[in-house]
PyMOL Python script that loads the backbone (N, CA, C, O; Angstrom):
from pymol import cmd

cmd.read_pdbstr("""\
ATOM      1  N   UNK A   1      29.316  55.576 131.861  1.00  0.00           N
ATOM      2  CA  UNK A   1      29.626  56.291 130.647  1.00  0.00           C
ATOM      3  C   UNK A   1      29.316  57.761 130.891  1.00  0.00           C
ATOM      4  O   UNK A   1      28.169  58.066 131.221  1.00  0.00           O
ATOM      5  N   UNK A   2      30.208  58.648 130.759  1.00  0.00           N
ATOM      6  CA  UNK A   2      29.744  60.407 130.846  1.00  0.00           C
ATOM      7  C   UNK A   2      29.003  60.586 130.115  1.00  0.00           C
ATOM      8  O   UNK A   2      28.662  59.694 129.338  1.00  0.00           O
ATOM      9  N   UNK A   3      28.539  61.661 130.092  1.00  0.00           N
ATOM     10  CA  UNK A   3      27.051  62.242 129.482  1.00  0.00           C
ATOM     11  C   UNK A   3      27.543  63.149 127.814  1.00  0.00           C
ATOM     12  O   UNK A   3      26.991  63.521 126.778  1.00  0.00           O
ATOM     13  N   UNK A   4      28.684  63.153 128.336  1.00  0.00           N
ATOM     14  CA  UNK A   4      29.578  63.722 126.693  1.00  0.00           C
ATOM     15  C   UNK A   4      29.666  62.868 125.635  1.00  0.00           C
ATOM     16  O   UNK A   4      29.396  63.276 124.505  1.00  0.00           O
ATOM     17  N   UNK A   5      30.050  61.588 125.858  1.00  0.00           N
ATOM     18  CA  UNK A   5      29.671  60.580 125.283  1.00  0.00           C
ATOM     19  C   UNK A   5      28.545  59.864 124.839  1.00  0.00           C
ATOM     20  O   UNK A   5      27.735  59.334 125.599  1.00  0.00           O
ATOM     21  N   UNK A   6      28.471  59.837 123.135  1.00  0.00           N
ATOM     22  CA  UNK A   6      26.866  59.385 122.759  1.00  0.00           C
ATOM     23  C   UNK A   6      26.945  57.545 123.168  1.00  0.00           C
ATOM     24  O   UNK A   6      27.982  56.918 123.387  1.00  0.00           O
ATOM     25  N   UNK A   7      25.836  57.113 123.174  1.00  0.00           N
ATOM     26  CA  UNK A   7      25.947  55.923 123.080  1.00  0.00           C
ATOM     27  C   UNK A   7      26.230  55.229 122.018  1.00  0.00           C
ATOM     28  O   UNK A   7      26.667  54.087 122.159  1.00  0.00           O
ATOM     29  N   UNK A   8      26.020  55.828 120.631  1.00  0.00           N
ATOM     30  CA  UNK A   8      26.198  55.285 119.416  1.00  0.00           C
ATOM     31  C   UNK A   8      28.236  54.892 119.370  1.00  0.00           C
ATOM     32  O   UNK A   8      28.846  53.920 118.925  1.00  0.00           O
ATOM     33  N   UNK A   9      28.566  55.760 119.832  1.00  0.00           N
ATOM     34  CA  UNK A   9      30.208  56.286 120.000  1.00  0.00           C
ATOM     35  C   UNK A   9      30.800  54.954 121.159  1.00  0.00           C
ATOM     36  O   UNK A   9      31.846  54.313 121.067  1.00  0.00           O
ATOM     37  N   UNK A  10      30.101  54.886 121.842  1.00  0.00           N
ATOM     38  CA  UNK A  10      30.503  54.295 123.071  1.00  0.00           C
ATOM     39  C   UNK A  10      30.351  52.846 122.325  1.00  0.00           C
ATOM     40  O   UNK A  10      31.370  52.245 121.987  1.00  0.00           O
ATOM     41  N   UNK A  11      29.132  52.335 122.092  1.00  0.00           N
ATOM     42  CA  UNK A  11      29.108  51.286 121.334  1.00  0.00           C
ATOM     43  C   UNK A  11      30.114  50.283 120.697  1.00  0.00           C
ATOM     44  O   UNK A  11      30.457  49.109 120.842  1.00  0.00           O
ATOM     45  N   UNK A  12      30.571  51.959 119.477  1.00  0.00           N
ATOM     46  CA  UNK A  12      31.355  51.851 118.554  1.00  0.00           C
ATOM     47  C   UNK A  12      32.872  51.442 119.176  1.00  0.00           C
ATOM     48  O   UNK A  12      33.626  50.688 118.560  1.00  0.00           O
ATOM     49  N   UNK A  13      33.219  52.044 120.487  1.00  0.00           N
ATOM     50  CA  UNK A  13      34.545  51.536 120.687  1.00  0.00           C
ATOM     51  C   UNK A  13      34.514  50.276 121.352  1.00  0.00           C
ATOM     52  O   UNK A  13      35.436  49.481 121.172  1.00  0.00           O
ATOM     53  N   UNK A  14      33.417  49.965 122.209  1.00  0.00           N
ATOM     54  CA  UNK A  14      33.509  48.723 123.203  1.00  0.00           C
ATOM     55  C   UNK A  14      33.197  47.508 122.212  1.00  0.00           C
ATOM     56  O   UNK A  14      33.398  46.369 122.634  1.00  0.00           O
ATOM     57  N   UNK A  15      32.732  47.691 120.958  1.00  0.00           N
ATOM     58  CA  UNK A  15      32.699  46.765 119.970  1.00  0.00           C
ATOM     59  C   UNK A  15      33.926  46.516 119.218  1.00  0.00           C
ATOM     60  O   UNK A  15      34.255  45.402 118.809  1.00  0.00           O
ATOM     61  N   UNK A  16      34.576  47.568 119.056  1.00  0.00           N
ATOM     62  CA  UNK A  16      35.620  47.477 117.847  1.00  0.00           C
ATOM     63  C   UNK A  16      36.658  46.947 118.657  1.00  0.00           C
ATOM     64  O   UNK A  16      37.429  46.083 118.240  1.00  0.00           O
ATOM     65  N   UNK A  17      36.732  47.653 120.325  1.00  0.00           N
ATOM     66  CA  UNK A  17      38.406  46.694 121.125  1.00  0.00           C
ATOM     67  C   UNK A  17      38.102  45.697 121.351  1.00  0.00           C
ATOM     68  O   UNK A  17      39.193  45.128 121.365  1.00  0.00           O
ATOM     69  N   UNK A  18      36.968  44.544 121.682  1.00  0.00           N
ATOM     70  CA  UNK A  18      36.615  43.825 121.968  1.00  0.00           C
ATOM     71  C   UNK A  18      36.619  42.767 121.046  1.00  0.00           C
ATOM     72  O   UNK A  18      36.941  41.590 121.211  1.00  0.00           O
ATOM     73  N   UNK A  19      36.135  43.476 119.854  1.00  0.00           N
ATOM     74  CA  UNK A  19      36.180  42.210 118.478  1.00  0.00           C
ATOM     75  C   UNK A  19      37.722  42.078 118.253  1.00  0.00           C
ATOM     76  O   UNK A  19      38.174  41.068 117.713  1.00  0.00           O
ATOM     77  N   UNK A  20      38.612  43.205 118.709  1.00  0.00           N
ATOM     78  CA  UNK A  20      40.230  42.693 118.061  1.00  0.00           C
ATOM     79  C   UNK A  20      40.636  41.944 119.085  1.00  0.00           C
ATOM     80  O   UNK A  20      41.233  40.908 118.795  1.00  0.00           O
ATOM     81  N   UNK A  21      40.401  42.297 120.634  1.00  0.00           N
ATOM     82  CA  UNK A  21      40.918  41.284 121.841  1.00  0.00           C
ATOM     83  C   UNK A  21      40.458  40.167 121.652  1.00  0.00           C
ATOM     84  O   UNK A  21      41.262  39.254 121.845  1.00  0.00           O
ATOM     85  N   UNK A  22      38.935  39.739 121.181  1.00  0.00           N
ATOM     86  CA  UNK A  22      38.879  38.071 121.028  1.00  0.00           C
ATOM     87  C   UNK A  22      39.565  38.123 119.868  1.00  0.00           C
ATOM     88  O   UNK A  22      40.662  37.705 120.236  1.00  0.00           O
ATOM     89  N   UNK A  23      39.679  38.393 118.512  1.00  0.00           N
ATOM     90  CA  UNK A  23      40.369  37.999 118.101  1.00  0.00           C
ATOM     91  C   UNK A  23      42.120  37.821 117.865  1.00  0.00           C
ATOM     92  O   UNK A  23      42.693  37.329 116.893  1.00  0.00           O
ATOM     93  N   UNK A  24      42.623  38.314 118.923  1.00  0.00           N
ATOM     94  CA  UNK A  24      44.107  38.499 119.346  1.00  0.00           C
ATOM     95  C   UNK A  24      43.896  37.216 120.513  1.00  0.00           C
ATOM     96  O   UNK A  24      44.868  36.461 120.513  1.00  0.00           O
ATOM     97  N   UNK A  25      42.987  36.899 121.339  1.00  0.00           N
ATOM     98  CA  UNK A  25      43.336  36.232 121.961  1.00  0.00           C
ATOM     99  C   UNK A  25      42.958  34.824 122.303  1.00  0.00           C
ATOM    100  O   UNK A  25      43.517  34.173 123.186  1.00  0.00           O
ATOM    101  N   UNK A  26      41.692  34.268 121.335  1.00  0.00           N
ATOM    102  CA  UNK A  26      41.221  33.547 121.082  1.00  0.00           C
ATOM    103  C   UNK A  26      41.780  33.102 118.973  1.00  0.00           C
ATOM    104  O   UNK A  26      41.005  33.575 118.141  1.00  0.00           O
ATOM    105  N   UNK A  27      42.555  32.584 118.625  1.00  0.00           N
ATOM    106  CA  UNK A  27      43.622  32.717 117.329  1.00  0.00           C
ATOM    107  C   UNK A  27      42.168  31.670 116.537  1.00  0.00           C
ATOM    108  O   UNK A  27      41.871  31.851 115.356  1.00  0.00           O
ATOM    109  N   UNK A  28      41.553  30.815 117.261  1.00  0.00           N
ATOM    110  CA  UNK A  28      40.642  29.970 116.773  1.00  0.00           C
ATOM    111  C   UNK A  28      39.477  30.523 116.186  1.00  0.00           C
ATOM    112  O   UNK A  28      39.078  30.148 115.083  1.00  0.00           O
ATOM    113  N   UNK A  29      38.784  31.583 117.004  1.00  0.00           N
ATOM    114  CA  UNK A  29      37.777  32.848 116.262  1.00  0.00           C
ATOM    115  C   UNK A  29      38.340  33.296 115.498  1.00  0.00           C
ATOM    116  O   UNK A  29      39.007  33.801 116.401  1.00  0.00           O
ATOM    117  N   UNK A  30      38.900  33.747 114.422  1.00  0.00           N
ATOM    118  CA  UNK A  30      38.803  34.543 113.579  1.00  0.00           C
ATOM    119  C   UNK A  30      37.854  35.677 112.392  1.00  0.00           C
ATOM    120  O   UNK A  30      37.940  36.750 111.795  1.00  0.00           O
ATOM    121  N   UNK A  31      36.897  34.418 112.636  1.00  0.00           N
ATOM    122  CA  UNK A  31      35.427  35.409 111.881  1.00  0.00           C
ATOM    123  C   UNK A  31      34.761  36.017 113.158  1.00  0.00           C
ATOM    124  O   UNK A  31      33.642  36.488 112.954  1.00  0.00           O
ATOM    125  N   UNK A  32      35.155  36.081 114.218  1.00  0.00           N
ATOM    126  CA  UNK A  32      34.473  36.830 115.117  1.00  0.00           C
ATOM    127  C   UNK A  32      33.649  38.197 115.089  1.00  0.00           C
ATOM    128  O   UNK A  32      34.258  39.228 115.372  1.00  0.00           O
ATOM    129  N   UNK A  33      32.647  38.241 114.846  1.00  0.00           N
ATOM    130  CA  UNK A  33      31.716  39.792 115.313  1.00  0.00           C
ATOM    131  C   UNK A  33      30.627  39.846 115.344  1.00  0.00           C
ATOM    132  O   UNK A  33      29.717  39.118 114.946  1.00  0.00           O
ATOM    133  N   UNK A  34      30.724  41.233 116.103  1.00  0.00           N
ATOM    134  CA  UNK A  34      29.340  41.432 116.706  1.00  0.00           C
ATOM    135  C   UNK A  34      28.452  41.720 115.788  1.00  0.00           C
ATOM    136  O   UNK A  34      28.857  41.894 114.639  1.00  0.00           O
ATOM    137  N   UNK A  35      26.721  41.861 116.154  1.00  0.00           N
ATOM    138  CA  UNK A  35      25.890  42.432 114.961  1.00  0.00           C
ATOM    139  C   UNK A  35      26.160  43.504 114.775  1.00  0.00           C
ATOM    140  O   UNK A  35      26.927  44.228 115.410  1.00  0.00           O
ATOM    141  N   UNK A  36      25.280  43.811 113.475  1.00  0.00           N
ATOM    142  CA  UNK A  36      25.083  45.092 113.618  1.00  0.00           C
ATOM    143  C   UNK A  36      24.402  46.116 114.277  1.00  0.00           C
ATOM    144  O   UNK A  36      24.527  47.261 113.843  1.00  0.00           O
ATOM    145  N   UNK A  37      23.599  45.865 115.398  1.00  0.00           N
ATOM    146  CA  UNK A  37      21.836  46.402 116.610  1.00  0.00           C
ATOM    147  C   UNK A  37      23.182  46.302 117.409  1.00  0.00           C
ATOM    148  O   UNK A  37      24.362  45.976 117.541  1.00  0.00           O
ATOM    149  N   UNK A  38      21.951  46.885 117.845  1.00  0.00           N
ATOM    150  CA  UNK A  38      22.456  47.241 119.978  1.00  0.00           C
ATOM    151  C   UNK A  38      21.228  47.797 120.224  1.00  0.00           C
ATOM    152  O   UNK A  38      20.551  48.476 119.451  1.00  0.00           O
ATOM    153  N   UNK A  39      20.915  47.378 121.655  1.00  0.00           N
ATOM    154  CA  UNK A  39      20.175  47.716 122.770  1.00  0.00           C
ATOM    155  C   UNK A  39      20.485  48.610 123.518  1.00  0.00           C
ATOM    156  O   UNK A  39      21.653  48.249 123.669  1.00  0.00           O
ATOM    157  N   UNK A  40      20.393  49.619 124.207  1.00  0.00           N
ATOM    158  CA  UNK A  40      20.824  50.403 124.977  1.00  0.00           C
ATOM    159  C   UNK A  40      19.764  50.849 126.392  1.00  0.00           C
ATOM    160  O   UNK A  40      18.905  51.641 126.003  1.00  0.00           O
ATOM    161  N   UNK A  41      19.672  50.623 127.460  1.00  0.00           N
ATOM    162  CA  UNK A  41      19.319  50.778 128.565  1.00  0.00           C
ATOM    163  C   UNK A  41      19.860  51.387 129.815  1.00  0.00           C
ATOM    164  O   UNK A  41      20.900  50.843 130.185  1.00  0.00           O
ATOM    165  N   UNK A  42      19.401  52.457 130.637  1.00  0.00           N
ATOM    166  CA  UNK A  42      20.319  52.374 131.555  1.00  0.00           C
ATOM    167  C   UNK A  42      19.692  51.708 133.283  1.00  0.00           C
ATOM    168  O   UNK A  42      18.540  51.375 133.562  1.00  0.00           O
ATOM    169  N   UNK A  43      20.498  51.699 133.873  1.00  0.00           N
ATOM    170  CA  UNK A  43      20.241  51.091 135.677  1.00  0.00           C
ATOM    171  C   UNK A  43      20.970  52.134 136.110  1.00  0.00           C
ATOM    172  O   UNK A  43      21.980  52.794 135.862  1.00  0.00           O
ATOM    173  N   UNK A  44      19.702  51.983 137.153  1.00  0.00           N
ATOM    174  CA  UNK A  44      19.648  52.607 138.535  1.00  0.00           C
ATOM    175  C   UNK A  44      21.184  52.672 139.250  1.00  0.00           C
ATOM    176  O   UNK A  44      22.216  52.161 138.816  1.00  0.00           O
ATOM    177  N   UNK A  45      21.092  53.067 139.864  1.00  0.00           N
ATOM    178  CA  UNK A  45      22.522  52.750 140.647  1.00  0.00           C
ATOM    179  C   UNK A  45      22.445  51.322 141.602  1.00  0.00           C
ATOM    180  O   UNK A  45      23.220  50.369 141.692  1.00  0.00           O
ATOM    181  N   UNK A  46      21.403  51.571 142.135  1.00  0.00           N
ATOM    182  CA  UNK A  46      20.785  51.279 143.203  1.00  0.00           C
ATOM    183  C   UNK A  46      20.586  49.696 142.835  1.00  0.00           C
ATOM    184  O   UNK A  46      20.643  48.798 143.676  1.00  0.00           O
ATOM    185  N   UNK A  47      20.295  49.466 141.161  1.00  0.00           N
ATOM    186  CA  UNK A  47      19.565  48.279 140.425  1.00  0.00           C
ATOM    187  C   UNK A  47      21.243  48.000 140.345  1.00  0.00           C
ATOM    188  O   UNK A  47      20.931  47.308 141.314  1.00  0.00           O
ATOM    189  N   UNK A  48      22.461  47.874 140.189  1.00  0.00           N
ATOM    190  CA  UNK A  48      23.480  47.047 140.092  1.00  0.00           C
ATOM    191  C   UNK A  48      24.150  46.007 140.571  1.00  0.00           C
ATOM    192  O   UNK A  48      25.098  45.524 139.953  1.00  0.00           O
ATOM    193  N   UNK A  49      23.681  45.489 141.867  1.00  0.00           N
ATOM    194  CA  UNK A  49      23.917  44.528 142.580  1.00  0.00           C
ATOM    195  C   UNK A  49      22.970  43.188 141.974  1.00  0.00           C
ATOM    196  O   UNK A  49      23.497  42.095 141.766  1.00  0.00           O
ATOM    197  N   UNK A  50      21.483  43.451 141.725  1.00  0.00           N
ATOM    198  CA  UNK A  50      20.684  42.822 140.461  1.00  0.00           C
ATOM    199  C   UNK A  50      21.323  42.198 139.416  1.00  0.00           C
ATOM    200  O   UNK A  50      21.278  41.046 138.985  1.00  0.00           O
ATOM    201  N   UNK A  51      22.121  43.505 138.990  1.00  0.00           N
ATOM    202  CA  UNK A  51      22.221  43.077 137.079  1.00  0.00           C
ATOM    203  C   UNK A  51      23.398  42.384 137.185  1.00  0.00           C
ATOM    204  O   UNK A  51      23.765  41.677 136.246  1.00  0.00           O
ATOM    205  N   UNK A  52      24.177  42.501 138.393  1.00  0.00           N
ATOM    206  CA  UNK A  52      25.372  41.485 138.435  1.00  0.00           C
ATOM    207  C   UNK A  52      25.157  40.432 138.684  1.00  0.00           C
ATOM    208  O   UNK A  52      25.763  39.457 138.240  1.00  0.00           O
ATOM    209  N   UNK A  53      23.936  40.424 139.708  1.00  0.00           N
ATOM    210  CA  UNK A  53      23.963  38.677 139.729  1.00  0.00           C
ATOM    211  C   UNK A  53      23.149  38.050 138.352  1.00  0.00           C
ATOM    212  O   UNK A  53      23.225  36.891 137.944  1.00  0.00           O
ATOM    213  N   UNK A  54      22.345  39.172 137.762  1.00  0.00           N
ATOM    214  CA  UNK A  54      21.553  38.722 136.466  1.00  0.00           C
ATOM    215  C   UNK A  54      22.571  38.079 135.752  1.00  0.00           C
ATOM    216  O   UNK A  54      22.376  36.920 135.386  1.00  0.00           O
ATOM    217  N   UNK A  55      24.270  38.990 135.340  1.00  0.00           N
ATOM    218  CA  UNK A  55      25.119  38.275 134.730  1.00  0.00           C
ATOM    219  C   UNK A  55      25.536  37.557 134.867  1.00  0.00           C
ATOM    220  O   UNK A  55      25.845  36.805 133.943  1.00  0.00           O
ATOM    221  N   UNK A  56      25.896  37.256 136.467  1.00  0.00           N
ATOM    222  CA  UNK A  56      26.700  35.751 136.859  1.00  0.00           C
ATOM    223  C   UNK A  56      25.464  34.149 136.661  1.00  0.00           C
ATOM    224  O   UNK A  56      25.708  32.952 136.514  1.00  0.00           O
ATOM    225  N   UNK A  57      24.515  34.721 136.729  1.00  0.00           N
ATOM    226  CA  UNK A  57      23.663  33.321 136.405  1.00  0.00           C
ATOM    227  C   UNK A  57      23.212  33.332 135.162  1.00  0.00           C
ATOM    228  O   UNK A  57      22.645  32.274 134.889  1.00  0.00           O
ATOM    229  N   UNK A  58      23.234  34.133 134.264  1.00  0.00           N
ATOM    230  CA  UNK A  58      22.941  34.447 132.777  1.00  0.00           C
ATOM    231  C   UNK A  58      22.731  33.003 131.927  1.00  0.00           C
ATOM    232  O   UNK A  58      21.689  32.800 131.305  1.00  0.00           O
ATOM    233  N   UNK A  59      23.936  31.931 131.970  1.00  0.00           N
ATOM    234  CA  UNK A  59      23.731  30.821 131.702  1.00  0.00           C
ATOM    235  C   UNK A  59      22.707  30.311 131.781  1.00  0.00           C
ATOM    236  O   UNK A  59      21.902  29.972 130.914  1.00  0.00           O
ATOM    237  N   UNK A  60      22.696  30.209 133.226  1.00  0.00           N
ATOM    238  CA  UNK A  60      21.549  29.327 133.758  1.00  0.00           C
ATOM    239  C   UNK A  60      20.159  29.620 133.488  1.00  0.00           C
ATOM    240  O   UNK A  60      19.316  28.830 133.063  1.00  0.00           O
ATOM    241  N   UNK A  61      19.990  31.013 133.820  1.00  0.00           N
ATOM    242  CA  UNK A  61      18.747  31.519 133.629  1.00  0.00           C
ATOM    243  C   UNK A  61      18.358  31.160 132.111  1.00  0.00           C
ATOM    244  O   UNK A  61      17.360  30.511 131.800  1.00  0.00           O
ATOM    245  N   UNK A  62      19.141  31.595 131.371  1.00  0.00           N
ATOM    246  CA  UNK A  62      18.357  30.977 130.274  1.00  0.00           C
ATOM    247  C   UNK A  62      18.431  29.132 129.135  1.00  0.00           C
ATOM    248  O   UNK A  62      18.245  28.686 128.003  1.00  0.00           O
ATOM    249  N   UNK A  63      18.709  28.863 130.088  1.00  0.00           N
ATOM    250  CA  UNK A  63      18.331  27.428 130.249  1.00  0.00           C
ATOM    251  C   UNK A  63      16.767  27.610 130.041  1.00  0.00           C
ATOM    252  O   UNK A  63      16.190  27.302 128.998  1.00  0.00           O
ATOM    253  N   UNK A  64      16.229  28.083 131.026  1.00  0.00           N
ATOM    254  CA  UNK A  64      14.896  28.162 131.291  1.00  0.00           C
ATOM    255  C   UNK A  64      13.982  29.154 130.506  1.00  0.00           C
ATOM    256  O   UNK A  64      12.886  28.732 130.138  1.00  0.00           O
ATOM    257  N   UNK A  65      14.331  30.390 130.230  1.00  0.00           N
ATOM    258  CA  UNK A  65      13.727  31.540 129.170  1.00  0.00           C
ATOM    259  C   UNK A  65      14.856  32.028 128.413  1.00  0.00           C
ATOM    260  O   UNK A  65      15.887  32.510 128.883  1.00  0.00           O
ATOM    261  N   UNK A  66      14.623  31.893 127.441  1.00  0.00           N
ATOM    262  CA  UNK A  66      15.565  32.611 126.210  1.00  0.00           C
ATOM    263  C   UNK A  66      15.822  34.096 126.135  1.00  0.00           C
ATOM    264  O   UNK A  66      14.930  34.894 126.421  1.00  0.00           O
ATOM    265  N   UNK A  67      16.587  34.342 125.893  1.00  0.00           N
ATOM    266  CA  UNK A  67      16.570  35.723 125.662  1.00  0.00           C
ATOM    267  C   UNK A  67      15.941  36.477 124.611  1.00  0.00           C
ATOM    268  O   UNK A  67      15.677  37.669 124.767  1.00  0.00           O
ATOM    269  N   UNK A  68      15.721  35.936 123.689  1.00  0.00           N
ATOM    270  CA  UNK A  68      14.750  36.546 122.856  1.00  0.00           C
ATOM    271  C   UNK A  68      13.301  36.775 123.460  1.00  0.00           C
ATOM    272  O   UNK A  68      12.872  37.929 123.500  1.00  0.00           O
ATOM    273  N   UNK A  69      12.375  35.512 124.028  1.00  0.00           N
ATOM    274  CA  UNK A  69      11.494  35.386 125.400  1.00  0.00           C
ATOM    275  C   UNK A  69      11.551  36.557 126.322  1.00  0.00           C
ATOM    276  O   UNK A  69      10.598  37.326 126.448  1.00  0.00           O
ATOM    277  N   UNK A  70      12.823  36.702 127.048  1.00  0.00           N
ATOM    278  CA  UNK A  70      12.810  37.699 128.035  1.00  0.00           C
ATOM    279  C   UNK A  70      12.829  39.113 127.535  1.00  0.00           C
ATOM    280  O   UNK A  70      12.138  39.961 128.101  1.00  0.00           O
ATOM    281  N   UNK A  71      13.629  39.431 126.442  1.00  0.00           N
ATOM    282  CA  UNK A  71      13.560  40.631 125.418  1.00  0.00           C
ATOM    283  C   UNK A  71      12.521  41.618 125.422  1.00  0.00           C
ATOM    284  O   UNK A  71      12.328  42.789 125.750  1.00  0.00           O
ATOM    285  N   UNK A  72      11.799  40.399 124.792  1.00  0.00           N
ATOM    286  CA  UNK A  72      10.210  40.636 124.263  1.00  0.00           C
ATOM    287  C   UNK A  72       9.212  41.079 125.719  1.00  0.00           C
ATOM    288  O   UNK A  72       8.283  41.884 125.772  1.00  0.00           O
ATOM    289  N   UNK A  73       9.770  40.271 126.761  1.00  0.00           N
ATOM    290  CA  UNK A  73       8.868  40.702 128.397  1.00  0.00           C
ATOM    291  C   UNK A  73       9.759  41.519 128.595  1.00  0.00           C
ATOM    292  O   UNK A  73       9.316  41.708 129.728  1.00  0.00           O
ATOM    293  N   UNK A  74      10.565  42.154 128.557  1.00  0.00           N
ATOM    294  CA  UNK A  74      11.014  43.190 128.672  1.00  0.00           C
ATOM    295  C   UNK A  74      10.171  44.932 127.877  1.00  0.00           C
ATOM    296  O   UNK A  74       9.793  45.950 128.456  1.00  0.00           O
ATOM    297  N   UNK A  75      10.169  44.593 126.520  1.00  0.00           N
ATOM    298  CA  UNK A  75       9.853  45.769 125.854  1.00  0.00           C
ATOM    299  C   UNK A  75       8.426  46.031 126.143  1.00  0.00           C
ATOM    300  O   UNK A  75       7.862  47.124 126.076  1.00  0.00           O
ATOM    301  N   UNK A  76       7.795  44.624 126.549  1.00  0.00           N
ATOM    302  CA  UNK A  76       6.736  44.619 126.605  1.00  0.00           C
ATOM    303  C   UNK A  76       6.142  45.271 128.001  1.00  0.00           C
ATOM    304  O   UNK A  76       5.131  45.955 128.165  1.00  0.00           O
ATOM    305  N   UNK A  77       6.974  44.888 128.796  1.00  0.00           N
ATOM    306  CA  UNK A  77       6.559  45.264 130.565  1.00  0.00           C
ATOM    307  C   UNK A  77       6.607  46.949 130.053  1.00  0.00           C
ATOM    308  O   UNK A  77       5.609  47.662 129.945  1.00  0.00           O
ATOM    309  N   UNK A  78       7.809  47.303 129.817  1.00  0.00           N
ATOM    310  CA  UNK A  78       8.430  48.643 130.015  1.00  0.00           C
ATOM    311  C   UNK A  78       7.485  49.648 128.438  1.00  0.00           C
ATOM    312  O   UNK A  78       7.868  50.816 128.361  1.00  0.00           O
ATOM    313  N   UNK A  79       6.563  49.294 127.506  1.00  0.00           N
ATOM    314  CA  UNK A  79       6.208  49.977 127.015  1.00  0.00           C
ATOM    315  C   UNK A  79       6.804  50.340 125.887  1.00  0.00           C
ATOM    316  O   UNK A  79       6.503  51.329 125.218  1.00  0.00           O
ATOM    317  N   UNK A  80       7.840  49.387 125.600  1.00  0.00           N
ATOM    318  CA  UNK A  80       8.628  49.897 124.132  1.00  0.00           C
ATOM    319  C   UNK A  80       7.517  49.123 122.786  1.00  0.00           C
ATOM    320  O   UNK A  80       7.085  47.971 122.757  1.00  0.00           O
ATOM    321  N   UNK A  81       7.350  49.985 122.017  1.00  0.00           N
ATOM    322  CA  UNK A  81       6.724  49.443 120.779  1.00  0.00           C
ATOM    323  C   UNK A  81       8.037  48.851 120.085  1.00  0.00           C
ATOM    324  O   UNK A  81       8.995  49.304 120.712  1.00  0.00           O
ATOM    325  N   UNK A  82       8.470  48.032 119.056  1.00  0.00           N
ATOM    326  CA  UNK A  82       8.645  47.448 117.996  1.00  0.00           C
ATOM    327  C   UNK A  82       8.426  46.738 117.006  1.00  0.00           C
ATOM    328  O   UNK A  82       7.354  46.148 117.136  1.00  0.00           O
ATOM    329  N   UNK A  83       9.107  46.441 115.767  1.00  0.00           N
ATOM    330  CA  UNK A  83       8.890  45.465 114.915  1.00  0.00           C
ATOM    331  C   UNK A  83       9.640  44.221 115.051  1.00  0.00           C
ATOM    332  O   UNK A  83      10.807  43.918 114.803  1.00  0.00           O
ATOM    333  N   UNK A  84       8.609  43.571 115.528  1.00  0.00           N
ATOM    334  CA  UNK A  84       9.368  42.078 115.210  1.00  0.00           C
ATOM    335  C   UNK A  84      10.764  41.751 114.163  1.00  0.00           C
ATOM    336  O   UNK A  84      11.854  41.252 114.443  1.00  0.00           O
ATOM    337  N   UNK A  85      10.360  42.124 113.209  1.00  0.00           N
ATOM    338  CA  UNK A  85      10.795  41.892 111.352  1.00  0.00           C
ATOM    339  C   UNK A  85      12.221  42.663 111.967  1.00  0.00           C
ATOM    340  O   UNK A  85      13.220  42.515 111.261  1.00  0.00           O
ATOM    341  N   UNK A  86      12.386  43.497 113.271  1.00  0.00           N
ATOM    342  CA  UNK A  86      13.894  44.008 113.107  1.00  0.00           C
ATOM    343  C   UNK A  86      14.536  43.784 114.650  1.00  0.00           C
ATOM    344  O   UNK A  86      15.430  44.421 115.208  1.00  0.00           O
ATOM    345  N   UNK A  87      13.811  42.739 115.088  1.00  0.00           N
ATOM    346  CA  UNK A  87      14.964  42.629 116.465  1.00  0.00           C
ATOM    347  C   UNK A  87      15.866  41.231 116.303  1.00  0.00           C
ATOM    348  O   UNK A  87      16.448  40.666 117.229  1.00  0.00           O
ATOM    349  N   UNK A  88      15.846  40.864 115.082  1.00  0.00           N
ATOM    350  CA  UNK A  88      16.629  39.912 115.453  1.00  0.00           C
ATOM    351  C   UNK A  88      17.753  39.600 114.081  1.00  0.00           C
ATOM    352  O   UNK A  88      18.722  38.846 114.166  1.00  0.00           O
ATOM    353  N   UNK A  89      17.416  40.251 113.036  1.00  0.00           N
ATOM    354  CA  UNK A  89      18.313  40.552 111.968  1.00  0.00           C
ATOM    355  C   UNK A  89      19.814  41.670 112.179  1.00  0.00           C
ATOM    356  O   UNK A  89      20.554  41.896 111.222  1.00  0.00           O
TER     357      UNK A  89
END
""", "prot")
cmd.dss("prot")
cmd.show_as("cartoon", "prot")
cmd.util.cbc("prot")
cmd.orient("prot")
């Protein structure tokens, strides 16, 4: 994403083409969408070979830890404060 581009913006479009492509191409979704949150993080360059295989086993992995679980060891490793009461509404 360029640096001209906010993330709030960026968000906003990869949500809005995405909710009309599943729903153009999946006719069975129709109530399809996303929340209203987003997360925003960035990787390394260097960290992308990682986060791809993070995605291709994504399934699996959380078989075993949830993502809400990993979330939480996430904000937690890295020092983010939050409220409970708003990560999941």
């Amino acid at each position: 994403m360029p640096p001209t581009v906010s993330v709030s913006d960026a968000l906003k479009r990869i949500k809005g083409g995405s909710s009309g492509w599943v729903k153009e191409t999946f006719p069975t979704c129709p109530a399809f969408g996303w929340q209203d949150g987003y997360g925003s993080f960035t990787v390394s360059k260097s960290q992308i070979p990682e986060v791809e295989e993070y995605i291709r086993n994504q399934r699996e992995h959380h078989r075993i830890k949830s993502f809400q679980e990993e979330y939480r060891v996430f904000l937690d490793r890295h020092g983010i404060q939050y409220d409970e009461r708003y990560l999941w509404d």
